[in-house]
C-alpha positions in Angstrom: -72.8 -208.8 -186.5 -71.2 -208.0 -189.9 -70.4 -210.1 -192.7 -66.6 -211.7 -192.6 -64.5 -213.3 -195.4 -61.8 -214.9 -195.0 -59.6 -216.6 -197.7 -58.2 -219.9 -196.6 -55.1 -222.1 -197.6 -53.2 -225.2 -196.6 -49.4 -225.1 -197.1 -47.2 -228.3 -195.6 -50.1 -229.4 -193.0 -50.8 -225.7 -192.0 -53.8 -223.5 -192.8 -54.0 -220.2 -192.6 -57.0 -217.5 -193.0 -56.9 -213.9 -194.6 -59.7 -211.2 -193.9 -60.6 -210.2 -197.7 -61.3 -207.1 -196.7 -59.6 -206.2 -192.8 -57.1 -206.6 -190.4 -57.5 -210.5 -189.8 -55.4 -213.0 -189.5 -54.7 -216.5 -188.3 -52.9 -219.9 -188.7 -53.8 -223.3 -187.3 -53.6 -227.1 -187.3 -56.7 -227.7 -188.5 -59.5 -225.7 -190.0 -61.5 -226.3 -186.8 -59.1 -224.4 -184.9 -59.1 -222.1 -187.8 -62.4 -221.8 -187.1 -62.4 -221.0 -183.8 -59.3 -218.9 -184.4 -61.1 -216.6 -186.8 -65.1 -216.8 -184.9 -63.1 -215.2 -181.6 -60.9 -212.4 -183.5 -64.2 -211.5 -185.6 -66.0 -211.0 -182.3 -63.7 -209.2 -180.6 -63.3 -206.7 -183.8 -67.1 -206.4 -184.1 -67.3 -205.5 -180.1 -64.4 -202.8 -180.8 -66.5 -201.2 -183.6 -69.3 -201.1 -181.4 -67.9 -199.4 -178.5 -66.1 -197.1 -180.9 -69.5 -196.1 -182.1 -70.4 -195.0 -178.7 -67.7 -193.5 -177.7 
């Protein structure tokens, strides 16, 4: 699996994640959530890549 980076920030009790470079976004409660938020969307992305190379 490739390397993701996200940048982070909290803003009024929220946080929220960037994809430095891609598509990626998310918002949570907490930064587990975040977490988990951004793990899932990564995978999914880096499964889509893959099947695109086969196709």
């Amino acid at each position: 699996m490739g390397v993701f980076t996200f940048v982070c920030r909290s803003k009024g009790g929220e946080w929220s994640a960037k994809q430095l470079e891609g598509e990626i976004e998310s918002s949570a409660a907490s930064t587990y959530e975040l977490q988990r938020k951004l793990v899932q969307a990564a995978t999914f992305r880096h499964h889509q890549q893959m099947v695109m190379e086969l196709l």
